[in-house]
C-alpha positions as YAML, in Angstrom:
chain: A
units: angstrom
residues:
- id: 1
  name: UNK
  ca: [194.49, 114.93, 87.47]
- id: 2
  name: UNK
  ca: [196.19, 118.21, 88.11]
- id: 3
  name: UNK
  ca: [196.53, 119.85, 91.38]
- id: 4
  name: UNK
  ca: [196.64, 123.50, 91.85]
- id: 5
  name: UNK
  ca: [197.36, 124.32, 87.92]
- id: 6
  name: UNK
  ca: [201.05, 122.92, 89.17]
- id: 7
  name: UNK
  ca: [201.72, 119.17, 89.03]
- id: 8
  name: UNK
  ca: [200.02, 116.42, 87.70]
- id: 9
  name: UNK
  ca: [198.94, 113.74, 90.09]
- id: 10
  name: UNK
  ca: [199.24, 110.21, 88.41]
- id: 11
  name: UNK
  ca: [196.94, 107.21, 88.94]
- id: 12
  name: UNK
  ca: [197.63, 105.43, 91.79]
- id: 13
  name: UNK
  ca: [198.56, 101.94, 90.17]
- id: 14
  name: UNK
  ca: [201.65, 103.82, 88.18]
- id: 15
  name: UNK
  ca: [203.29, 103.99, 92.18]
- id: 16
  name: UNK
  ca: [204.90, 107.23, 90.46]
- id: 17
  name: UNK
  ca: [205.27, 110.10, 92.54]
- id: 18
  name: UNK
  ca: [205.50, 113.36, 90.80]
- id: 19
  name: UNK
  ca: [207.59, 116.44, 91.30]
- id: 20
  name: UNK
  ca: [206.03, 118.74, 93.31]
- id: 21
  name: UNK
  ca: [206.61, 122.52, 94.55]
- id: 22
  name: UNK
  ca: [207.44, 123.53, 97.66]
- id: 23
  name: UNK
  ca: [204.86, 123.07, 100.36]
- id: 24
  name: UNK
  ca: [203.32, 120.18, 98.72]
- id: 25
  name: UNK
  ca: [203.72, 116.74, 99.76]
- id: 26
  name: UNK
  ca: [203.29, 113.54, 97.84]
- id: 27
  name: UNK
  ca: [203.28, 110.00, 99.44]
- id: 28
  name: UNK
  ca: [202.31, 106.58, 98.51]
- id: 29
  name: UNK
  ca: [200.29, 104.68, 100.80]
- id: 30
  name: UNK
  ca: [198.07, 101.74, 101.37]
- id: 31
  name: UNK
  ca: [195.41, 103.64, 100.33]
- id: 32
  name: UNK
  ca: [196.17, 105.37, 97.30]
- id: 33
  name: UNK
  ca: [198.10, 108.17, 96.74]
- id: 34
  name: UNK
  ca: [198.01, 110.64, 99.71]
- id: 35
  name: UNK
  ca: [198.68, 114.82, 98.40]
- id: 36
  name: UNK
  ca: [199.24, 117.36, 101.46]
- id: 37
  name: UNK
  ca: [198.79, 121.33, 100.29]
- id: 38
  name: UNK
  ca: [200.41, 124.27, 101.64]
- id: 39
  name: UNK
  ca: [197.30, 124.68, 104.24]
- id: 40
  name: UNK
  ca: [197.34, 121.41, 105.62]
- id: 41
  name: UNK
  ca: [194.01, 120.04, 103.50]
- id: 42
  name: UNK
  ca: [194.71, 116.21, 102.26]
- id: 43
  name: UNK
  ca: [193.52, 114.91, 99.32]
- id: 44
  name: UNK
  ca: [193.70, 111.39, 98.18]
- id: 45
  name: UNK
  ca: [193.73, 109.59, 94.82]
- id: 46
  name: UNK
  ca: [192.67, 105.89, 96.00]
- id: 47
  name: UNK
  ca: [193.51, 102.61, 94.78]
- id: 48
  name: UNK
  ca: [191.43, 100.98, 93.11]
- id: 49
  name: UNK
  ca: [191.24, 97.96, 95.34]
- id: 50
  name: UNK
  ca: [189.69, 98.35, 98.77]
- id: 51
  name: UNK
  ca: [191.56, 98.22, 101.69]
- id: 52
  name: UNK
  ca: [190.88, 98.18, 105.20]
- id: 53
  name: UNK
  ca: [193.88, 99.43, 106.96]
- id: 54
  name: UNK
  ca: [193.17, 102.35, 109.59]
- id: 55
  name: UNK
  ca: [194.27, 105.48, 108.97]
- id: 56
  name: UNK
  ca: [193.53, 109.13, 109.04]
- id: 57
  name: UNK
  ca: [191.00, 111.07, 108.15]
- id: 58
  name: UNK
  ca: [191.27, 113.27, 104.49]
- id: 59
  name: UNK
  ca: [189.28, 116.38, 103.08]
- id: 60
  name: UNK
  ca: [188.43, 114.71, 100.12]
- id: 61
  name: UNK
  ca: [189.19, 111.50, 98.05]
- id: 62
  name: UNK
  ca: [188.91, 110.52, 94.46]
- id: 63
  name: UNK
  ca: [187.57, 107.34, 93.97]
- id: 64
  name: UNK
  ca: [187.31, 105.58, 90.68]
- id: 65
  name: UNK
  ca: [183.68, 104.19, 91.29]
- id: 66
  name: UNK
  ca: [183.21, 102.20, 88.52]
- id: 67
  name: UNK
  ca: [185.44, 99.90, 88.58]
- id: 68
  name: UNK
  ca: [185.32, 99.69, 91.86]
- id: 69
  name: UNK
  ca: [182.44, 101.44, 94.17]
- id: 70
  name: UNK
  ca: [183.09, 98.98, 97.35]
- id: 71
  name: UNK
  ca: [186.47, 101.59, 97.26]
- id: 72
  name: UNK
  ca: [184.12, 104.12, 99.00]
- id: 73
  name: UNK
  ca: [182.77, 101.60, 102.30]
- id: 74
  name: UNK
  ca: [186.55, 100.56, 102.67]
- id: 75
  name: UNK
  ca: [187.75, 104.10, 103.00]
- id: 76
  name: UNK
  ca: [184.47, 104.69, 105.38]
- id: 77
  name: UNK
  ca: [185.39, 101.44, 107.44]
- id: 78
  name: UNK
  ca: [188.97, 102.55, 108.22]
- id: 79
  name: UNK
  ca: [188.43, 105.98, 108.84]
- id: 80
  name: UNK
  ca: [189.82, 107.26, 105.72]
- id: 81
  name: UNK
  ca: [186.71, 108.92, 104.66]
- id: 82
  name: UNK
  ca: [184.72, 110.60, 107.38]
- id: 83
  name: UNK
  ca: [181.42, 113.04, 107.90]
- id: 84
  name: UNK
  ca: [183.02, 115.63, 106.63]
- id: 85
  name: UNK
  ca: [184.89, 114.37, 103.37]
- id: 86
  name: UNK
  ca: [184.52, 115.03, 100.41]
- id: 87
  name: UNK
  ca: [183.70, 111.73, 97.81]
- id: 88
  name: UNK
  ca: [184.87, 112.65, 94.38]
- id: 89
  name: UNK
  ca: [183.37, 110.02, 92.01]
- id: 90
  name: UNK
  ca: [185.58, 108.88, 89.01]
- id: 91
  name: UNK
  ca: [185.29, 106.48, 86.16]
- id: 92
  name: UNK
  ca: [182.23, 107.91, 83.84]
- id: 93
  name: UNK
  ca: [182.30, 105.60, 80.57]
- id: 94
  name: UNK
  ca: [180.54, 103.00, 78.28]
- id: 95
  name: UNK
  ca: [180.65, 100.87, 81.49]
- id: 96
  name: UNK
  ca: [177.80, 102.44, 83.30]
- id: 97
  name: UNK
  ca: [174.25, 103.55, 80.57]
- id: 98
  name: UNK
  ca: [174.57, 107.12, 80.80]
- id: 99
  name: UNK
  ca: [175.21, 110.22, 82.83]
- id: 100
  name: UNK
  ca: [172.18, 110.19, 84.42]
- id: 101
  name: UNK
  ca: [172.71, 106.32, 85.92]
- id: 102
  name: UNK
  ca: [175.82, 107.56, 87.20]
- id: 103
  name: UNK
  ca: [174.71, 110.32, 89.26]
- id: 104
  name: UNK
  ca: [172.20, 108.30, 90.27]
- id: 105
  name: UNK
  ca: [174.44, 106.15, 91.89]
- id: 106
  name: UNK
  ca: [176.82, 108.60, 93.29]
- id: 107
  name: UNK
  ca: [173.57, 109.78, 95.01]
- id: 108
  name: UNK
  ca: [173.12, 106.69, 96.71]
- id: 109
  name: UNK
  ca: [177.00, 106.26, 98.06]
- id: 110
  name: UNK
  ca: [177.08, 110.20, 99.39]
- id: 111
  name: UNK
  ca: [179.74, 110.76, 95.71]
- id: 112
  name: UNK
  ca: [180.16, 113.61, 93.92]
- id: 113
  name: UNK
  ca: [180.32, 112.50, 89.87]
- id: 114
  name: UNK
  ca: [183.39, 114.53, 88.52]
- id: 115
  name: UNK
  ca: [182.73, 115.48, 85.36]
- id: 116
  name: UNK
  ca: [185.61, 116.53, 82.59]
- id: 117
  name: UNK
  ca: [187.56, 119.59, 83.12]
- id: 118
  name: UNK
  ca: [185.44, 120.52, 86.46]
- id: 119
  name: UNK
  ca: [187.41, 122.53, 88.84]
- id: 120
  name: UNK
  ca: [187.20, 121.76, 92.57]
- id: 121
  name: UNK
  ca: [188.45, 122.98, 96.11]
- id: 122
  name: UNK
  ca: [190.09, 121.10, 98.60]
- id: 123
  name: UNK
  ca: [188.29, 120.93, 101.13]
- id: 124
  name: UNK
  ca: [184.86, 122.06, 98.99]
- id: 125
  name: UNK
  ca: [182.93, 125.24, 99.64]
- id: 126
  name: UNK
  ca: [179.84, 123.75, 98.79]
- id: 127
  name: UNK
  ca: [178.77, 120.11, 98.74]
- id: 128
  name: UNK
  ca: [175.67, 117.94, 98.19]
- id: 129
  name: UNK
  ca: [173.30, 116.42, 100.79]
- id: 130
  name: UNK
  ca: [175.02, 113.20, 102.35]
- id: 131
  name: UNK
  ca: [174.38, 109.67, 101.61]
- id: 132
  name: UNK
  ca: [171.18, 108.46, 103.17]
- id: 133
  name: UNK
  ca: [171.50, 106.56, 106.36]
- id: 134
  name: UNK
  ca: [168.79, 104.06, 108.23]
- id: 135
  name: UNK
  ca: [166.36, 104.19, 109.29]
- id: 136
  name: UNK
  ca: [165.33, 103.39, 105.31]
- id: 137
  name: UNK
  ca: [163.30, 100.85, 103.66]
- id: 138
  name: UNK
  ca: [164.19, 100.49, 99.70]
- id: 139
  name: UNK
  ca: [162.23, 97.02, 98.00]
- id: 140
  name: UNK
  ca: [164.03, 96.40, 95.05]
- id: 141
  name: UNK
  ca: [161.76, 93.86, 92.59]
- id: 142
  name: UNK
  ca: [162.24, 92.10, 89.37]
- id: 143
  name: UNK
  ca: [161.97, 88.82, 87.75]
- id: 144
  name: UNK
  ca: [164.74, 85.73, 86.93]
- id: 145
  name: UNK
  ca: [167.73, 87.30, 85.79]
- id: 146
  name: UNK
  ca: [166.78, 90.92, 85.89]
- id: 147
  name: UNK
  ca: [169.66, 91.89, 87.93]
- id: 148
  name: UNK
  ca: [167.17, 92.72, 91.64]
- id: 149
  name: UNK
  ca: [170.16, 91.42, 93.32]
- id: 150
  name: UNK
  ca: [173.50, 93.51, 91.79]
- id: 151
  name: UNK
  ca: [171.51, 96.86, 91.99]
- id: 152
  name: UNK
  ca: [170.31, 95.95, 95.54]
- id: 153
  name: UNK
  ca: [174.07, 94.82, 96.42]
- id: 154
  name: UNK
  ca: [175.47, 98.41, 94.47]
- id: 155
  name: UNK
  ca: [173.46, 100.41, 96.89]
- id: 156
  name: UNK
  ca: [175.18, 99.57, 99.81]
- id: 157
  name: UNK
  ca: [178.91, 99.32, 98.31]
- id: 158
  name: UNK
  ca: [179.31, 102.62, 100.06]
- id: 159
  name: UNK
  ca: [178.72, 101.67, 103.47]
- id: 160
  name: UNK
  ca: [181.27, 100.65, 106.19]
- id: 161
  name: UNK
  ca: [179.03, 97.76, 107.71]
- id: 162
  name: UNK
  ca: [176.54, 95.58, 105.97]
- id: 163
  name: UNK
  ca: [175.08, 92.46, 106.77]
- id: 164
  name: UNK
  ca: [173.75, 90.22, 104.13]
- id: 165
  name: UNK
  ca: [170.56, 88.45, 105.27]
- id: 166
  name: UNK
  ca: [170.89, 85.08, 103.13]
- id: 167
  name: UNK
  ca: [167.42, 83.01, 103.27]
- id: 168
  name: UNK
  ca: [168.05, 80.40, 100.45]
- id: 169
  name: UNK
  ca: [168.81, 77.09, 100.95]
- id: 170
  name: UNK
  ca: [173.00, 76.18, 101.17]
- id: 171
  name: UNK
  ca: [174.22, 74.86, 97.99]
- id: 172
  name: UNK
  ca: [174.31, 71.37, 98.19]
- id: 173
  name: UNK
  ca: [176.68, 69.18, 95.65]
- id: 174
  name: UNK
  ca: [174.01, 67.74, 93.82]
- id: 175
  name: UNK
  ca: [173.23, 71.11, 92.14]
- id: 176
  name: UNK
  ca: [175.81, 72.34, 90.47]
- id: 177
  name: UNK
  ca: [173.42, 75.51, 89.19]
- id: 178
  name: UNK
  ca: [172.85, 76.53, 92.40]
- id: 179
  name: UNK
  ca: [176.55, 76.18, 93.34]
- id: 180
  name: UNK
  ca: [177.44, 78.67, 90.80]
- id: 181
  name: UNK
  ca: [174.57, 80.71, 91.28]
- id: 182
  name: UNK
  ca: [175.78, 81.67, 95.37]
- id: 183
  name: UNK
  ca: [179.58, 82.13, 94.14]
- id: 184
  name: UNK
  ca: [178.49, 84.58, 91.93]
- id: 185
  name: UNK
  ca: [176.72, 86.86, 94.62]
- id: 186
  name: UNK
  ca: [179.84, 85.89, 96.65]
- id: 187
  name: UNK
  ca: [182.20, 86.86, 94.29]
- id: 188
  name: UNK
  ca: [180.54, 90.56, 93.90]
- id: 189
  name: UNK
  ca: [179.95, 90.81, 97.67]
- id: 190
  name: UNK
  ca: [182.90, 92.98, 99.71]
- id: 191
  name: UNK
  ca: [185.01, 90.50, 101.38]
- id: 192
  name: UNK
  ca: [184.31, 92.80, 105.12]
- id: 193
  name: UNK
  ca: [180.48, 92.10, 104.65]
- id: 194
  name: UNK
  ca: [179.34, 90.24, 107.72]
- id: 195
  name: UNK
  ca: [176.83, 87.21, 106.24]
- id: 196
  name: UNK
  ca: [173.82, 86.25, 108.21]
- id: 197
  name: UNK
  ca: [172.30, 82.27, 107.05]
- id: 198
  name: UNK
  ca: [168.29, 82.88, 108.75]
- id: 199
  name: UNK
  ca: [164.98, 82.83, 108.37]
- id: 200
  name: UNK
  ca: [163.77, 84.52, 111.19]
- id: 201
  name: UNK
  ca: [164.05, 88.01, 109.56]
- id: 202
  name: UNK
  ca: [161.48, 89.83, 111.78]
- id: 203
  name: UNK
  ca: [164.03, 89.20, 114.67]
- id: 204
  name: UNK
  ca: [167.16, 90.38, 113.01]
- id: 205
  name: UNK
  ca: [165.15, 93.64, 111.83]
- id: 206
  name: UNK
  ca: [163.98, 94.22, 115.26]
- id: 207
  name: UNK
  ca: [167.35, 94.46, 116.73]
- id: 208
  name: UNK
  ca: [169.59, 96.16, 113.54]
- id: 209
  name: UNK
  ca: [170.42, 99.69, 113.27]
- id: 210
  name: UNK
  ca: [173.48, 99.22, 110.16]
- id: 211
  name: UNK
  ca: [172.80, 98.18, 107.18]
- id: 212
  name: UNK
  ca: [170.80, 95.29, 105.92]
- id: 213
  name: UNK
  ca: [170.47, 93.63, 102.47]
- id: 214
  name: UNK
  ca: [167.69, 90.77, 102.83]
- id: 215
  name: UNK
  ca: [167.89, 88.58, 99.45]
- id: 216
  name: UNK
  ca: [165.76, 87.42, 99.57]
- id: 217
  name: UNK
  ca: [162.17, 87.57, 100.18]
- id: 218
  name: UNK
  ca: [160.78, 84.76, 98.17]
- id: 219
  name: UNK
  ca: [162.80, 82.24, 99.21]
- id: 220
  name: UNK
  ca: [162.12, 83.55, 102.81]
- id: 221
  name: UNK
  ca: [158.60, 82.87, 101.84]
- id: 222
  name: UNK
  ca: [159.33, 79.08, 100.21]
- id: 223
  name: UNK
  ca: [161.40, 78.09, 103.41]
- id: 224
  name: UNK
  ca: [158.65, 79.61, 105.41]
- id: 225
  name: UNK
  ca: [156.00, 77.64, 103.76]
- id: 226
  name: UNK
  ca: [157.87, 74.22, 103.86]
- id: 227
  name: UNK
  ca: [158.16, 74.38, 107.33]
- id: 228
  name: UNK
  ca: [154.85, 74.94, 108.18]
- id: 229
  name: UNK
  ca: [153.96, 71.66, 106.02]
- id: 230
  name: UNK
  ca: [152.19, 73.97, 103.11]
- id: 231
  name: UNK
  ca: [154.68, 73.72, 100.28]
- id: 232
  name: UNK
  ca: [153.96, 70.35, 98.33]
- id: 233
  name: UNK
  ca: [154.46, 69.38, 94.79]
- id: 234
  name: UNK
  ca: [151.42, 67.28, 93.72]
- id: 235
  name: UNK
  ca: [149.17, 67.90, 91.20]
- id: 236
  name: UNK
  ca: [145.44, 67.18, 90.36]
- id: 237
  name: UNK
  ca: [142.20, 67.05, 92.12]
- id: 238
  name: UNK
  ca: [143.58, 66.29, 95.16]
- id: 239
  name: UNK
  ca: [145.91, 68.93, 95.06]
- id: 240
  name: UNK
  ca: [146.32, 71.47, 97.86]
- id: 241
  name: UNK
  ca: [144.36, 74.41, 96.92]
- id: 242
  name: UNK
  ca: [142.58, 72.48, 93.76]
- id: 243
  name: UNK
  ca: [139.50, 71.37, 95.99]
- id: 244
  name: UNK
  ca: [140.96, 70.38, 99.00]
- id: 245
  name: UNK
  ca: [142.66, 73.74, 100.85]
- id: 246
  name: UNK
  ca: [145.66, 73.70, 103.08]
- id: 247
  name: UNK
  ca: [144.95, 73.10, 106.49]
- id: 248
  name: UNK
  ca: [143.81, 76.06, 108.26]
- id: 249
  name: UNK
  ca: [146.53, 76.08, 111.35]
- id: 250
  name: UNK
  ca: [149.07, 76.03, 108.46]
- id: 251
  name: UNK
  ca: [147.56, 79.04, 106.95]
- id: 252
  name: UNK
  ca: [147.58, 80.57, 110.20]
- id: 253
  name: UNK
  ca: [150.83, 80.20, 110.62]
- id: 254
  name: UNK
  ca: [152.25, 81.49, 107.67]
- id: 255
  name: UNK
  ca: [150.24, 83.93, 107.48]
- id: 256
  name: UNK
  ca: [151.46, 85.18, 111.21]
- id: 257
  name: UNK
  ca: [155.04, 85.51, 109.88]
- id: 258
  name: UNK
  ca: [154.19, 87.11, 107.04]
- id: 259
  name: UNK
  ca: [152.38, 89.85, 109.43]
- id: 260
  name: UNK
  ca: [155.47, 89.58, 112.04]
- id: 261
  name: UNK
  ca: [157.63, 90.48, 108.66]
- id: 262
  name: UNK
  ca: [155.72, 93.07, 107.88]
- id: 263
  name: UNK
  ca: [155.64, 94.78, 111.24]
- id: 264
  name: UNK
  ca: [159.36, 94.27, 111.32]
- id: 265
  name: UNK
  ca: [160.00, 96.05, 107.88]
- id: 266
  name: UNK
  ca: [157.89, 98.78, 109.18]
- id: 267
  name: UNK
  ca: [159.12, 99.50, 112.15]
- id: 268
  name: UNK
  ca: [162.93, 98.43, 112.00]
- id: 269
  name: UNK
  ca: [165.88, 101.27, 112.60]
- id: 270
  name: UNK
  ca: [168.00, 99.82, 109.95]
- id: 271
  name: UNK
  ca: [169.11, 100.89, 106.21]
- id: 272
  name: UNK
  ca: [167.39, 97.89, 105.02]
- id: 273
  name: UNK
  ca: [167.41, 96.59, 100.89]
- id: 274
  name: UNK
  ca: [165.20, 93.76, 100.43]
- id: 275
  name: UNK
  ca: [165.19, 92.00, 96.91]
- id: 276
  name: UNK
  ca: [161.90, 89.91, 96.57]
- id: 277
  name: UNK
  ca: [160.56, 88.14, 93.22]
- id: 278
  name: UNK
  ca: [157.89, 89.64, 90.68]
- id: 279
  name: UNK
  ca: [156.04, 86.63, 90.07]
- id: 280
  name: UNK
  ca: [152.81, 87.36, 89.11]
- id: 281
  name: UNK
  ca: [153.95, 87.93, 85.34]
- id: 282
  name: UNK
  ca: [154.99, 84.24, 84.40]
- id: 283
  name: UNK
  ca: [153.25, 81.31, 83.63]
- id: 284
  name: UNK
  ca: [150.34, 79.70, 85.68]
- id: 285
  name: UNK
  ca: [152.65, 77.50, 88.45]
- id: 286
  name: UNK
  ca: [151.81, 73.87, 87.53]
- id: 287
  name: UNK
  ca: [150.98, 73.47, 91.07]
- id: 288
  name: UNK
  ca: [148.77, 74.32, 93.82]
- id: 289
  name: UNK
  ca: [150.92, 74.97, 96.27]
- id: 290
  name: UNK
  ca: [153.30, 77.32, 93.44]
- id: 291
  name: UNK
  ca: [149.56, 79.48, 93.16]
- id: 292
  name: UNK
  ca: [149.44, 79.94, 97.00]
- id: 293
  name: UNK
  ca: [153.14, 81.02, 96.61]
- id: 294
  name: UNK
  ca: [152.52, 83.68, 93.99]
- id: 295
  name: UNK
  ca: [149.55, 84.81, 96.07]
- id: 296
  name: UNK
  ca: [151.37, 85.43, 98.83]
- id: 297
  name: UNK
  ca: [154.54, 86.57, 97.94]
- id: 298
  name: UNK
  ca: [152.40, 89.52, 95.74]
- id: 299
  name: UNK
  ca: [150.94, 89.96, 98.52]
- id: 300
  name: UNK
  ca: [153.86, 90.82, 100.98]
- id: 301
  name: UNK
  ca: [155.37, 92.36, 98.45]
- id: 302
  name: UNK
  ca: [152.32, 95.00, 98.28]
- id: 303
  name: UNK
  ca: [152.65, 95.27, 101.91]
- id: 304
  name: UNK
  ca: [156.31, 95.85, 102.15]
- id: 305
  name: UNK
  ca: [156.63, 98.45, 99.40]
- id: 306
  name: UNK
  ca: [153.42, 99.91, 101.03]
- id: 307
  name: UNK
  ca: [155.86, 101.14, 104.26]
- id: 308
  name: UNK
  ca: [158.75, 101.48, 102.02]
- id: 309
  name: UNK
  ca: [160.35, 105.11, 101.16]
- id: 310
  name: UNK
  ca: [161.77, 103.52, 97.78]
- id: 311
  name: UNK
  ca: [160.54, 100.71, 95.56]
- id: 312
  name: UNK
  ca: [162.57, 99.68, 92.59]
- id: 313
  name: UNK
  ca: [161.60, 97.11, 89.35]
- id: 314
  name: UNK
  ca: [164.72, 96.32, 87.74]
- id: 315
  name: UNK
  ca: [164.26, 94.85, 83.72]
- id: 316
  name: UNK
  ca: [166.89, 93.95, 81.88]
- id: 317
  name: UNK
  ca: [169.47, 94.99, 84.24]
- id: 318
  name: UNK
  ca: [167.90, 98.72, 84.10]
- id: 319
  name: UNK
  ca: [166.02, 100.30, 87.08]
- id: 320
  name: UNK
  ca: [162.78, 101.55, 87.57]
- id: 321
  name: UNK
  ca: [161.74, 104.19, 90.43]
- id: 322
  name: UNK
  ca: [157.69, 103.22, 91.57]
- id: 323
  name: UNK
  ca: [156.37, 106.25, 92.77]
...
């Protein structure tokens, strides 16, 4: 990285400060690596590691944001990076597809993707439209293993605030599967974001302004169902739904939250990501009460992404825009 066609500014994990001409001032700090010009403008080279430490505002920081995007909401938290900095966005490689994915993503944290040999001012003359902020609806959909949840979770890396809406069960000893399965959403989470355990999601979009990721809808919709005595396991003639329906105050009654949901989502002042389940392209669920699941949860599904401004299907890891 060189500064002014004069020095070259190292990366920050080298702790190497350079020599530098007079009226320029280099200094290691928590941060990064902080560079002061002639004029006053401050530019900072930022660790790759997040941290939370107050400090002053810059004009612009670079930010390595592949290997580590959460960089971005850190600097936001602690004042580092403000309205009016500028987000340089470093890191383009094999890691992420292509070019285009990149961009993409710098769109969504408010970056600009730096590409090789591009000149830039400190502070810029000219920058892109900022990040979006809430209010915002964005469904993001896909099947077992797609990767719904790290794309929904890499849209809000940039943000200061976040809380994550968990509605899955705790994991209990006795499944080690699931065990692994909520360390590893753990383990890619930001250690600042503030983690809500609920199910009544209508309420907590009611009263939100931040930003929200909900993951996730269908097991919003399974907890919801259980409690209202609907979700059973038995097969056959008797079967709920195979001849003999589900009682109709049970209905009712999921069916109301479903509707309260709904209203929520479409009302709520929040930057909201939901993840939710594509289900309807699997196998026939063995049991009645896994067909009123499916049902439903395509059904609020189609009335979420109905009042959304984005909805996403994510295959294989890759994403999808629905128009």
């Amino acid at each position: 990285m060189t500064v002014d066609d004069t020095f070259v500014l190292p990366d920050p994990a080298s702790h190497s400060v350079p020599r530098v001409p007079d009226g320029y001032t280099v200094e290691p700090i928590d941060h990064g690596t902080l560079v002061c010009g002639p004029e006053g403008d401050r530019l900072l080279y930022a660790h790759a590691s997040p941290v939370c430490a107050a400090a002053d505002q810059v004009d612009m920081v670079l930010v390595d944001v592949v290997t580590s995007p959460s960089v971005t909401g850190a600097l936001r938290r602690c004042g580092v990076v403000g309205t009016s900095t500028a987000v340089i966005g470093l890191g383009g490689d094999h890691r992420v597809p292509s070019p285009q994915e990149l961009e993409r993503r710098g769109r969504m944290w408010g970056a600009l993707i730096a590409s090789d040999n591009q000149e830039l001012r400190c502070p810029p003359t000219a920058w892109p439209p900022p990040r979006t902020r809430g209010p915002r609806r964005t469904l993001v959909l896909g099947g077992a293993r797609s990767g719904k949840s790290a794309e929904a979770e890499l849209r809000l890396q940039a943000e200061p605030e976040v809380t994550y809406v968990a509605t899955g069960p705790l994991p209990s000893a006795d499944d080690p599967a699931w065990q692994q399965r909520v360390a590893l959403h753990r383990q890619r989470r930001p250690d600042w974001w503030r983690t809500e355990e609920t199910l009544d999601v209508a309420g907590l979009l009611a009263t939100s302004t931040g930003a929200i990721l909900l993951d996730g809808l269908g097991s919003w919709l399974a907890a919801t169902m259980d409690n209202c005595g609907i979700w059973r396991e038995e097969t056959g003639p008797n079967a709920v739904g195979a001849g003999a329906p589900p009682p109709e105050a049970a209905t009712a009654e999921v069916w109301r939250r479903v509707e309260e949901l709904a209203e929520a989502w479409r009302q709520t002042r929040a930057n909201v990501v939901a993840v939710s389940d594509e289900v309807g392209w699997g196998v026939v669920p063995a049991t009645a009460s896994g067909g009123l699941f499916r049902d439903w949860l395509g059904r609020l599904n189609e009335r979420l992404a109905h009042e959304s401004e984005e909805v996403l299907l994510t295959v294989a890891g890759r994403v999808l825009e629905l128009s």
